[in-house]
ZADOLUM-460084 format. One record per residue: residue in one letter; x, y, z of N, C-alpha, C, O in turn. Coordinates in pm, whole numbers, m for minus. Each point is the difference from the previous one (the first is absolute). Layout:
<pts>
   res     n_c1     n_c2     n_c3    ca_c1    ca_c2    ca_c3     c_c1     c_c2     c_c3     o_c1     o_c2     o_c3
     A        X        Y        Z        X        Y        Z        X        Y        Z        X        Y        Z
...
</pts>
This chain:
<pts>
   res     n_c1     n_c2     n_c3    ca_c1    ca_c2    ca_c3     c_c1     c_c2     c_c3     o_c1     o_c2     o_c3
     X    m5241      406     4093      m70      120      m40     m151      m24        1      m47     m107      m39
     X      m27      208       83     m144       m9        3      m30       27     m113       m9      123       m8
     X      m17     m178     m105      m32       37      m87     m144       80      m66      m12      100      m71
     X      m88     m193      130     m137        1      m72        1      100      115      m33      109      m47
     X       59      m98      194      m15      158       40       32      115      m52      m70      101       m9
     X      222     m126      m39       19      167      m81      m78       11     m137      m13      105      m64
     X      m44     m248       23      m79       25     m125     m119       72       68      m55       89      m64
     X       14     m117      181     m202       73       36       52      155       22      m57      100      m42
     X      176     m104      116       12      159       71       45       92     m167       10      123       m3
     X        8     m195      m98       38       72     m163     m141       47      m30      m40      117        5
     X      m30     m228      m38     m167       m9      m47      m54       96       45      m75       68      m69
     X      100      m38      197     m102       67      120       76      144      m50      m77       94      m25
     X      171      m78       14       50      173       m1      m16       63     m130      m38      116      m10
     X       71     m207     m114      m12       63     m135     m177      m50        3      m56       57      m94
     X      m10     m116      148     m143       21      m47      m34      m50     m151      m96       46      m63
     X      193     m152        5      m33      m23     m140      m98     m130      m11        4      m95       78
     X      m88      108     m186      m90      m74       m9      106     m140      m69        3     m119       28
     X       63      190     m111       60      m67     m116      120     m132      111        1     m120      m29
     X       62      163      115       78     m127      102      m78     m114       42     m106       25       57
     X      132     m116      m71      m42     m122       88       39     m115     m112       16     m110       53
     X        0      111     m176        9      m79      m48      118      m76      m69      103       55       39
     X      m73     m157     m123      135      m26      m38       37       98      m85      121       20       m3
     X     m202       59      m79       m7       78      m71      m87      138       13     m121      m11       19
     X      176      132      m27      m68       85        6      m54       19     m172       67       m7     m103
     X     m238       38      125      m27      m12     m148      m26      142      m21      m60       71       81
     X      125      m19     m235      m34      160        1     m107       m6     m109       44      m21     m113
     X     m159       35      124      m79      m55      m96      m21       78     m139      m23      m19     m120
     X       54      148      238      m21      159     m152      108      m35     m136      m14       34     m117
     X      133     m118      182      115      m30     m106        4     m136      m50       66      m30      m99
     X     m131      m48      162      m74     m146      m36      150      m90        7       38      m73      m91
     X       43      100      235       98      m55       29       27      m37      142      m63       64       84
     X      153     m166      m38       m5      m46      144      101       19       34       82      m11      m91
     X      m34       41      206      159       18      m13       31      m65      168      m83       11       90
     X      190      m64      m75       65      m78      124      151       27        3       75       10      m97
     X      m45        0      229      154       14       62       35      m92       40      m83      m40       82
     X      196      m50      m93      100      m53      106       90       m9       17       85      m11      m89
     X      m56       13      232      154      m12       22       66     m132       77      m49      m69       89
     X      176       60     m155      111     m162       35       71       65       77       53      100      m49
     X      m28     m128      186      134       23       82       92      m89       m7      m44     m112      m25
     X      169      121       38       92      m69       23       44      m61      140       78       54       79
     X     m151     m197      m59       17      m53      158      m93       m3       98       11      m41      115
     X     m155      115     m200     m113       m7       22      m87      m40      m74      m93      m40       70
     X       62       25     m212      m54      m43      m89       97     m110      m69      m45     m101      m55
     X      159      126       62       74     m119     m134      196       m6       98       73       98       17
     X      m59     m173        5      139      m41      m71      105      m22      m35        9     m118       34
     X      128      154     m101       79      m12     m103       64     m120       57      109      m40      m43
     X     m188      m32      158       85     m108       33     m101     m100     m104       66      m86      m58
     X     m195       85       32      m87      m65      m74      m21       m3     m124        9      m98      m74
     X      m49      253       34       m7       47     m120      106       33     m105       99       66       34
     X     m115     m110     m172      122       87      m77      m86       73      m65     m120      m24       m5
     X      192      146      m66       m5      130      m64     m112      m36      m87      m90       84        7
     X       69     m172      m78      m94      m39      m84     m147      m26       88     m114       41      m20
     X      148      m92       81     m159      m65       74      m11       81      122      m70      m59       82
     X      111      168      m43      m21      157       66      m96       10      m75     m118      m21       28
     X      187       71     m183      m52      130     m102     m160     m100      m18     m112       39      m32
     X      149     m144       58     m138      m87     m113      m80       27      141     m110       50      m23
     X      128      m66      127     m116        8       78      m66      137       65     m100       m1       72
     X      175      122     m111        1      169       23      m49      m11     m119       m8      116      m42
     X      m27     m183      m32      m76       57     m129     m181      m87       30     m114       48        1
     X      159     m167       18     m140      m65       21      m76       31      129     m119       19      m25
     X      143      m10      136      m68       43      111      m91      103      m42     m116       m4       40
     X      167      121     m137      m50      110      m32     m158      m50      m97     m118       27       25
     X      191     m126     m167      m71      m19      m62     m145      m89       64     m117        5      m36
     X      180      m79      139     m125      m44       52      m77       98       91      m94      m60       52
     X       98      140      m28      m92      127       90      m65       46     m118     m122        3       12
     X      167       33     m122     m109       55     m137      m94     m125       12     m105       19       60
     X      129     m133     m106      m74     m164       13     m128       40       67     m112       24      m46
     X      171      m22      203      m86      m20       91     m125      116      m31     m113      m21       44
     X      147      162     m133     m122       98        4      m51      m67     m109     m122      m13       13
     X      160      m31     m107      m71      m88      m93       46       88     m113      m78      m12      m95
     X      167       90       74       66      120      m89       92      m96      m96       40     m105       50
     X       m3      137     m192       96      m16      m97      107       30       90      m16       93       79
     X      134     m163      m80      130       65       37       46       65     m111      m27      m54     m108
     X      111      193      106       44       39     m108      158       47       18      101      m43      m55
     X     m120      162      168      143       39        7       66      m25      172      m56      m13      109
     X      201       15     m153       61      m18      136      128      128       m9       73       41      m90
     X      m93       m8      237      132       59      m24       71      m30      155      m61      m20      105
     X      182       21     m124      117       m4      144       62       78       41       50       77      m82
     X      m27      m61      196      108      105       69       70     m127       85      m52     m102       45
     X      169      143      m41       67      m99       28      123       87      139       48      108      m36
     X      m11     m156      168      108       51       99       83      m78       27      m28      m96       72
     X      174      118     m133       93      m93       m2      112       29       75       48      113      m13
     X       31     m234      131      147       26       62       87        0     m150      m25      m38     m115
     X      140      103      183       89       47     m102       90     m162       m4      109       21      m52
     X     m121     m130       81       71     m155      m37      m89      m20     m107       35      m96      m69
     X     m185      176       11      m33     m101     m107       82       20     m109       90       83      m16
     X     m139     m185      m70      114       11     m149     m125       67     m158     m123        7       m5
     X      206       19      m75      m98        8     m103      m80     m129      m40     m118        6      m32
     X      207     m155       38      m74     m110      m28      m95      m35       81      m56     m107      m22
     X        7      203      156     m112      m38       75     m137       77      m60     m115      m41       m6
     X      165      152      m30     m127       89      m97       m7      m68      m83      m97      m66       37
     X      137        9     m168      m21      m63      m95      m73     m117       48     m113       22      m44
     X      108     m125      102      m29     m154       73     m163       83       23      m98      m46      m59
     X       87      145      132      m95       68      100      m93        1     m124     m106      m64       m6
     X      154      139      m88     m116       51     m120      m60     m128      m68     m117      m34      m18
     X      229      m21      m11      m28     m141      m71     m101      m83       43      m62      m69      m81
     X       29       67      244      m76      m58       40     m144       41       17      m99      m70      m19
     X      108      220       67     m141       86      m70        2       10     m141      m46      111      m29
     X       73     m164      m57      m22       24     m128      m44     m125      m50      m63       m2     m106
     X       90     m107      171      m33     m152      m31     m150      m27      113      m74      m96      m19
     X       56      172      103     m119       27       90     m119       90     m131     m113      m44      m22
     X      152      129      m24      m75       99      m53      m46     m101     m128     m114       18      m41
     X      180     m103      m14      m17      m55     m136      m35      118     m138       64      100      m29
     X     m166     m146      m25       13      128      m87     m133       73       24      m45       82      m81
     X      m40     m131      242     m123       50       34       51      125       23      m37       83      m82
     X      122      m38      181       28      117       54      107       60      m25       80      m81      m47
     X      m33      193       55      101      118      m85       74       74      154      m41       92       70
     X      154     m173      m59       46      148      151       54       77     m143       42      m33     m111
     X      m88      216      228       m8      100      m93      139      142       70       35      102      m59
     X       14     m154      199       40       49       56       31      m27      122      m17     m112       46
     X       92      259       58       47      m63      103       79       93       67       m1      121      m21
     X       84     m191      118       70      133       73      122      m91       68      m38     m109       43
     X      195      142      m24      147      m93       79       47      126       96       56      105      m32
     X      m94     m150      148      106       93       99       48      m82       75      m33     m118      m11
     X      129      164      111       71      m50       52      m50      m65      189      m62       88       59
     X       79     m192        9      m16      m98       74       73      m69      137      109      m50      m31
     X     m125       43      102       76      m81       68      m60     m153      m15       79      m89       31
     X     m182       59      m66      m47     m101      m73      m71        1      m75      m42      109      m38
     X      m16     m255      m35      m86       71      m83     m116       31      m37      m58     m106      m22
     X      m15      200        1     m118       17       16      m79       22     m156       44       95      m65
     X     m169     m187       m7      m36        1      m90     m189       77       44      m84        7       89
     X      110       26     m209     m187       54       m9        3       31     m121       79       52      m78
     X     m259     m128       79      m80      m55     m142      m92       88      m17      m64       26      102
     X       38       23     m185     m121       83      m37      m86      m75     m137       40        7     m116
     X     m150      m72      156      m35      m60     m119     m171      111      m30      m72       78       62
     X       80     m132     m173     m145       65     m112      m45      m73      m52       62      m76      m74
     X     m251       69      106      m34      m95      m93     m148      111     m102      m34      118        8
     X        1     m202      m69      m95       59     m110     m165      m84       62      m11     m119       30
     X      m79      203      m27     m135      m33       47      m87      m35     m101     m116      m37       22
     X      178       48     m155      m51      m41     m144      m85     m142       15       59     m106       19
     X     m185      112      m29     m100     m147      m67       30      m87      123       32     m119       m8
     X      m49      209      154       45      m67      120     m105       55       90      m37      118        1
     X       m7     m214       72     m104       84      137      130      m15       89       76      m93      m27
     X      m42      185      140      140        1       96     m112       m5      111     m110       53       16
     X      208     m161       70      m27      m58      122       12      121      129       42      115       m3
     X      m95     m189      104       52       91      171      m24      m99       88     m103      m60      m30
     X      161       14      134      m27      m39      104     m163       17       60      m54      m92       61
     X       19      158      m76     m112       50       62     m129      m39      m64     m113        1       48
     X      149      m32     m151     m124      m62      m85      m67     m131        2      m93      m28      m75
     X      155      m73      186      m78     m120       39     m127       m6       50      m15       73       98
     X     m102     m147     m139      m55       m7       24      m82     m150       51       45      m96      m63
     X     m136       64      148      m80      m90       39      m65      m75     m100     m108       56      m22
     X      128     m202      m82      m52      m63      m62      132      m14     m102       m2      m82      m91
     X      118      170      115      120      m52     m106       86     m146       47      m15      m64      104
     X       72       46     m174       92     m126      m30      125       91       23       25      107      m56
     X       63     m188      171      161       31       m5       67      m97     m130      m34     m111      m39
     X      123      189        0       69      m80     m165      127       49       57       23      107       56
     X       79     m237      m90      125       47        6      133      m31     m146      m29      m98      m69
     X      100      140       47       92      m62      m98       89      m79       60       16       27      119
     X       60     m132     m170      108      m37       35        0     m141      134      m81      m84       41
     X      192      117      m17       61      m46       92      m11       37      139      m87       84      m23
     X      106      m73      178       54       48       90       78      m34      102       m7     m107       60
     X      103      220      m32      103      m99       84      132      m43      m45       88      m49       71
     X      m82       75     m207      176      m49      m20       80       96        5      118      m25      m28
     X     m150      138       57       91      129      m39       49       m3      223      106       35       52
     X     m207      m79        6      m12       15       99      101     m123       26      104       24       62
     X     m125     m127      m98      107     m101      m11      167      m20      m13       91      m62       55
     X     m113      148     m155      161       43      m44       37       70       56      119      m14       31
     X     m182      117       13       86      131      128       72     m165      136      111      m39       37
     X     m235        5      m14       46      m70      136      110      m83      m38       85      m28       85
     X      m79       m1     m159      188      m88      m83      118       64       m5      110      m43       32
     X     m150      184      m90       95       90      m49       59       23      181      118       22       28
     X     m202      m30       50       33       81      113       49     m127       98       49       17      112
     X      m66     m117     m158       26     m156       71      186      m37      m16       80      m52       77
     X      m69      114     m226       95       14      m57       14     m171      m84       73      m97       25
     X     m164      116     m116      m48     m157      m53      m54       88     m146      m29      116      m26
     X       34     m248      m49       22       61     m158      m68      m65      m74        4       24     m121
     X     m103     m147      186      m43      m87      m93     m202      m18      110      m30      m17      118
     X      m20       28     m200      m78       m8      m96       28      143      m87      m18      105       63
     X       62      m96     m210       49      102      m14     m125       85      m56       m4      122      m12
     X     m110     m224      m25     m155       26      m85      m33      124       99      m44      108      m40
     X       74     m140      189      m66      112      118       89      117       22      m39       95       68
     X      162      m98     m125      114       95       34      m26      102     m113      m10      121       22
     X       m5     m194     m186      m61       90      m64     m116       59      m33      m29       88      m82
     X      m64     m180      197     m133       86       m7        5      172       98      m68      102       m9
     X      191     m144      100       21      143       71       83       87      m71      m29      119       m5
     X      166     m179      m71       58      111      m53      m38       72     m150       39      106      m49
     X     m119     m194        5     m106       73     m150     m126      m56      m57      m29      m78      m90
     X      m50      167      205     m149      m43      m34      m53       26      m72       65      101      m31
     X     m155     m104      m48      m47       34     m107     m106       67       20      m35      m41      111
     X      m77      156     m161      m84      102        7      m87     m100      m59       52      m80      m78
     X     m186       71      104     m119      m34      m47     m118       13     m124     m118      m35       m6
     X      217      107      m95       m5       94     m103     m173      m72      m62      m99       72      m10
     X      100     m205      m20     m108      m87     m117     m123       18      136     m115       31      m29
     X      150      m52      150     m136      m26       96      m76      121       21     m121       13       16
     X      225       87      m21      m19      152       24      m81       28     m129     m116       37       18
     X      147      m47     m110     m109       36     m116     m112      m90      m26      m84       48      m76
     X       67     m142      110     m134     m104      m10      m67       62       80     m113       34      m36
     X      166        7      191     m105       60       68      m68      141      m32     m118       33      m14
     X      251       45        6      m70      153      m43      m85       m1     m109      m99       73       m9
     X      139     m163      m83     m124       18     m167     m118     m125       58     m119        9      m30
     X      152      m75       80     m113      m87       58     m143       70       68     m115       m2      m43
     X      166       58      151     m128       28       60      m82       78      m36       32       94      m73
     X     m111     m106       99     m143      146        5        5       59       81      m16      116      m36
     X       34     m127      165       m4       62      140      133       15       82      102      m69        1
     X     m147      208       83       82        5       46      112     m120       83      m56      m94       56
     X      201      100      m51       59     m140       95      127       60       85       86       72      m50
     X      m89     m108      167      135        4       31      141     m130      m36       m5     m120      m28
     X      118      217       45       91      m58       m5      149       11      m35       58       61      m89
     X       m8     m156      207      120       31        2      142      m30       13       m9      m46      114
     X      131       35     m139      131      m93      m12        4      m92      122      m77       29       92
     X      169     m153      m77       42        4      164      133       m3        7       71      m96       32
     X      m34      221      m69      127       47       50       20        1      110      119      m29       12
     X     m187       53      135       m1      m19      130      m76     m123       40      m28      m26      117
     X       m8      m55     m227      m43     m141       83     m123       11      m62      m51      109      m26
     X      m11     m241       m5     m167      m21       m8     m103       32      115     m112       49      m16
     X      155      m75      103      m85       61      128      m36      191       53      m82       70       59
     X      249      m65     m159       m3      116       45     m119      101     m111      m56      102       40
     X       41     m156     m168      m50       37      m67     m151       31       36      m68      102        9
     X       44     m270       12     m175      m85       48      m17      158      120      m70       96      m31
     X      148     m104      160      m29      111      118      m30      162      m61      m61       85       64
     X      103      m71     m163       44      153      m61     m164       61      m64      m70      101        8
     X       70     m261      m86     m129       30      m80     m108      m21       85     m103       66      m10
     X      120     m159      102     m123       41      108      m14       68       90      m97      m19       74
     X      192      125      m48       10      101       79      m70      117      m78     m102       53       44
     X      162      m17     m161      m26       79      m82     m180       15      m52      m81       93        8
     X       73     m247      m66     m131       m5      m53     m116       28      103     m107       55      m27
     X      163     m122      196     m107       m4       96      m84     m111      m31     m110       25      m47
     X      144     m150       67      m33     m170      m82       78     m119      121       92       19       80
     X     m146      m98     m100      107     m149       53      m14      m90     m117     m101      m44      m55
     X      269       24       21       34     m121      m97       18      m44       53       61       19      105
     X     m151     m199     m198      m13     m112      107      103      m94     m110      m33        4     m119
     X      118      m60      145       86      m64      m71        6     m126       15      m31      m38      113
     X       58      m34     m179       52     m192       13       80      m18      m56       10        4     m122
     X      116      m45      249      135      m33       20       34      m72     m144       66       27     m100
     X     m150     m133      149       55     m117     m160      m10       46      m89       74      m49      m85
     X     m140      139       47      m36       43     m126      122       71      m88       18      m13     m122
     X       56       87      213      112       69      m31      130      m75      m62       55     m102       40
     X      m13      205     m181       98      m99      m65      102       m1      104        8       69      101
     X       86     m183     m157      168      m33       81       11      m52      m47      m70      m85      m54
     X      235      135       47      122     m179      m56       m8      m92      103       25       47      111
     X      m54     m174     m115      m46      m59       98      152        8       46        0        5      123
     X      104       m4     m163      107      m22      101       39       53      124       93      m38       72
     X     m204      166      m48       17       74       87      m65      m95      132        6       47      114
     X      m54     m151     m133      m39      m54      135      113      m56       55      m17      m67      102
     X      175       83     m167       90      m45       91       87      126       48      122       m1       18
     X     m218      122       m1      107       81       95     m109       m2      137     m111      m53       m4
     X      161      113      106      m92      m17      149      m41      123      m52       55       86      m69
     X     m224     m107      145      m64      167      m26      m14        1     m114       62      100      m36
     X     m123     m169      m90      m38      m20     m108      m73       95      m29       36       84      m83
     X     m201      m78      169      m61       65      m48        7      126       52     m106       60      m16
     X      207       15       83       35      127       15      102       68     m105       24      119      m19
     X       39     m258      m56       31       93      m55      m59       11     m161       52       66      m90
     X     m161     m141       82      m99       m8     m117      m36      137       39       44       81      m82
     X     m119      m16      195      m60       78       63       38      115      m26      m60       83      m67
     X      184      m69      130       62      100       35      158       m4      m38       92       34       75
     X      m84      m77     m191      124        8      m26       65       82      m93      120       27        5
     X     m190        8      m80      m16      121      m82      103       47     m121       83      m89      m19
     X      m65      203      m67       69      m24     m112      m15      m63     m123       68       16     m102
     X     m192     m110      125      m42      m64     m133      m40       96     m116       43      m21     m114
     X     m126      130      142      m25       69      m86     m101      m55      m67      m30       34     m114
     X      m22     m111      171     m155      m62      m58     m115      128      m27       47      111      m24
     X     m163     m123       28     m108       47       m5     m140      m49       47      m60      m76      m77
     X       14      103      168     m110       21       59     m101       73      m31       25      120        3
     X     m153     m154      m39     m109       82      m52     m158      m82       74      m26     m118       27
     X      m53      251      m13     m142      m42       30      m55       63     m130       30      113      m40
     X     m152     m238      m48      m55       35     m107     m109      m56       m4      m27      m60      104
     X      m49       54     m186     m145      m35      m16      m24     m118      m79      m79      m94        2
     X      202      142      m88        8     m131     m135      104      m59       31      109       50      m27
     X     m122     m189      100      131      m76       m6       57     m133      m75       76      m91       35
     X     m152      122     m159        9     m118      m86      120      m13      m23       49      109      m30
     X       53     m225       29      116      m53      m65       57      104       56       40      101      m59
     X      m35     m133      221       99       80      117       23     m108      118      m65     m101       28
     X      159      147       21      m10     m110      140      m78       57      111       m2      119       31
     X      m42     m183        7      m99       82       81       32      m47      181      m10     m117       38
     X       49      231       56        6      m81      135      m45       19      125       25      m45      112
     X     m137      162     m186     m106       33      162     m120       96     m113      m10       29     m119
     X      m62      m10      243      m74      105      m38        0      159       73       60       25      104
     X     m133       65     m176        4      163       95     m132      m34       66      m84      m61      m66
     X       47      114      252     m109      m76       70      m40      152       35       84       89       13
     X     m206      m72        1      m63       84       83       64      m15      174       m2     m111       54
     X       57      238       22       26      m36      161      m15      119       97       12      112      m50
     X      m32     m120      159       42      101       37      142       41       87       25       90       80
     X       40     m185     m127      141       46       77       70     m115     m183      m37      m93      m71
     X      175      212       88       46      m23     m152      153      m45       18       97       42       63
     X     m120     m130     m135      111     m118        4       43     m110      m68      m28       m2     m120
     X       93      m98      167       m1     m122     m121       20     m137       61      101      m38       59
     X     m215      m31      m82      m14     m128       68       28     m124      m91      m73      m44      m89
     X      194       m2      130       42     m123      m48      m64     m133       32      m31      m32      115
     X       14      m42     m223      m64     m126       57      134     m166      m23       34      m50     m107
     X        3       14      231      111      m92      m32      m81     m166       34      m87      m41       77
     X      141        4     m144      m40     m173      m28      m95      m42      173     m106      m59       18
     X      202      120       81      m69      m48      128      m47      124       91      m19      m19      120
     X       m1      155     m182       m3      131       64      m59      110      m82       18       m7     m122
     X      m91      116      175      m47       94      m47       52      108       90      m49        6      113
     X      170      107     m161       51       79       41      m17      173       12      112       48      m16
     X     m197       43       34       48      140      m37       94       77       43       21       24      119
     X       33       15     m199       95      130       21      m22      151      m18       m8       77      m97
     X        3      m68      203       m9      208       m6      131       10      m58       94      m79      m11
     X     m125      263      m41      118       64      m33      126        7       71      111        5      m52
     X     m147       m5      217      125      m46       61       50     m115        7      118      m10       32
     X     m170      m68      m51       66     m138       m2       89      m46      m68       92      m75       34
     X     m128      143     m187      100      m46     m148       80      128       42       99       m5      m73
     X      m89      109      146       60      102      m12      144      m68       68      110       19      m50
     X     m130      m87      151      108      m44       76       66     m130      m11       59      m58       91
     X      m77        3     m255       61     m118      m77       17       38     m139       16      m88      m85
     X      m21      223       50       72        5     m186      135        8        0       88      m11       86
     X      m91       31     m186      145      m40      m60      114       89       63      m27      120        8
     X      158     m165       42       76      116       20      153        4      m79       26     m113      m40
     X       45      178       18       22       35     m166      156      m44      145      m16      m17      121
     X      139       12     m195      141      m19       23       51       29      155       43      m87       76
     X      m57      231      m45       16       64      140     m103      m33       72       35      m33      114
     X     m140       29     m131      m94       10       78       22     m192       73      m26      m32      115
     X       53      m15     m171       41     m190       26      123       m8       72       45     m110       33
     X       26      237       m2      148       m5       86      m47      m20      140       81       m8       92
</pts>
C-alpha cells in the first residue's frame, strides 16, 4: 500500500491545517487526539501475539502518538471487528492487556464490536495540552540538538525472529510484542522547553521519523551513527544497522530542542538547501533524500510475503 501517498492526496483535498502530525492538536479544546488501526496479518499475528499483548500493544501505539505531541495521555477508546471463532476469553485477555498498558495514567472510556472476517482493531486515543507546549514536525530548526529516548532496533529485531520462526533472544521478541510509550521523556520535553520543538514516535523506524521532520521542517539532520542507543546484541544479526535504522516499532521518541541537558544527544538540525538526513558512519558520511529511506522502511506482515 502507498501509504504516505494516500496520506498527501487526504491533506491536499480536506485542506486541513490541523493533519500532518502524530497528533492532531485542537487547541480551542486544549486536546490532541490520534487514530489507529491493527489489522489482522498485516499489523499483528495470532500466530505471535496472545490476546493480552494485542490489547497491550492497541493500547500503547496509541498512547505513544499523544507522547510524541508532547500531550498528557488521558483517554482511550476501542472499536474492535471480530470473526465469529473468537471466544469471550479473547475479549477479556484483549482488555486486560489495554488496561495493564493504560496503568492508572489513562481511562478507556469506550468503544464499538462488530462483526469480521478478521480482525480488525482501532484506537482512538486523547491527550490533555495542560502545563504542556505540543510539538509538530515542522518545528525544527537550524542550531537544535537531535535527542532521542531509549533504545533502537529491538522491536525491529524481534519481528525478524518472530518471522525466522526463532524465539530466543526473547528481550527483542518482547520489545516487538509490548513496547512501551515514552510517557517520563515525553513530559521532560514538553515542560522542558521554551521554544518551539519538533517531534516524533518511531513507529515507522528512526529514519523514518529523522526524513519526516526534515521534510516537513525544510532542514538537514546531521546524525552520528555511534551515537545512537542499541542493545549491543544486535551486532549479531546481518544488516545491523538497518535494522537500528529502519527497523521500527520501538516506539521511541525523537525530538529537535534547544535545551538538551541530561538527553542523549545524536546529531544536530543544519541549515541546507536540499532537506534530508546525513549520517555519519565510523568510515563514511552518507545522505539520504526522502526517496531513499522511502524505499527501506519498515514493512508490516503482508507486505514481507
Amino acid at each position: 500500500m502507498k501509504e504516505k501517498e494516500f496520506l498527501n492526496i487526504i491533506k491536499h483535498t480536506l485542506k486541513s491545517e490541523l493533519i500532518g502530525d502524530d497528533c492532531a492538536y485542537l487547541k480551542d479544546l486544549g486536546i490532541v487526539i490520534t487514530q489507529d488501526n491493527l489489522v489482522e496479518d498485516v499489523h499483528f499475528s495470532r500466530k505471535f501475539a496472545t490476546p493480552f499483548e494485542l490489547g497491550f500493544k492497541a493500547a500503547m501505539v496509541n498512547i505513544s502518538d499523544v507522547c510524541a505531541s508532547g500531550a498528557i495521555p488521558l483517554y482511550l477508546t476501542s472499536a474492535l471487528s471480530l470473526p465469529d471463532d473468537i471466544e469471550g476469553s479473547f475479549i477479556k485477555e484483549f482488555y486486560e492487556g489495554m488496561k495493564s498498558a493504560c496503568e492508572d495514567k489513562v481511562e478507556i472510556v469506550g468503544g464499538d464490536i462488530t462483526g469480521s472476517g478478521k480482525i480488525f482493531i482501532s484506537v482512538t486515543a486523547i491527550g490533555s495540552d495542560k502545563g504542556r507546549k505540543i510539538s509538530s514536525r515542522k518545528n525544527a530548526r537550524p542550531g537544535q540538538k537531535i535527542v532521542v529516548s531509549g533504545e533502537h532496533g529491538s522491536s525491529g529485531a524481534g519481528l525478524r525472529l518472530l518471522c525466522d520462526g526463532k524465539k530466543n533472544p526473547q528481550k527483542f521478541i518482547q520489545a516487538h510484542l509490548m513496547p512501551r510509550a515514552q510517557i517520563q521523556f515525553s513530559e521532560k520535553i514538553a515542560v522542558s522547553q521554551k521554544t518551539d520543538y519538533a517531534m516524533m514516535d518511531t513507529s515507522d523506524g528512526l529514519m523514518d521519523a529523522l526524513s519526516q521532520i526534515a521534510q516537513a521542517s525544510r532542514v538537514l539532520l546531521e546524525v552520528d551513527f555511534g551515537k545512537i542507543p542499541f542493545d549491543k546484541d544486535l551486532k549479531y544479526f546481518e544488516n545491523f544497522e538497518d535494522i537500528i535504522l529502519y527497523g521500527a516499532e520501538d516506539y521511541q521518541l525523537i525530538a529537535t530542542v534547544d535545551d538538551a541537558q541530561d538527553l542523549t544527544v545524536i546529531g544536530s538540525v543544519e541549515s541546507s538547501d536540499v532537506y534530508g538526513v546525513r549520517i555519519k558512519y565510523s568510515d563514511k558520511l552518507i545522505f539520504y533524500t526522502k526517496e531513499d529511506v522511502e524505499k527501506k522502511l519498515y514493512k508490516h506482515f503482508k507486505e514481507q510475503e
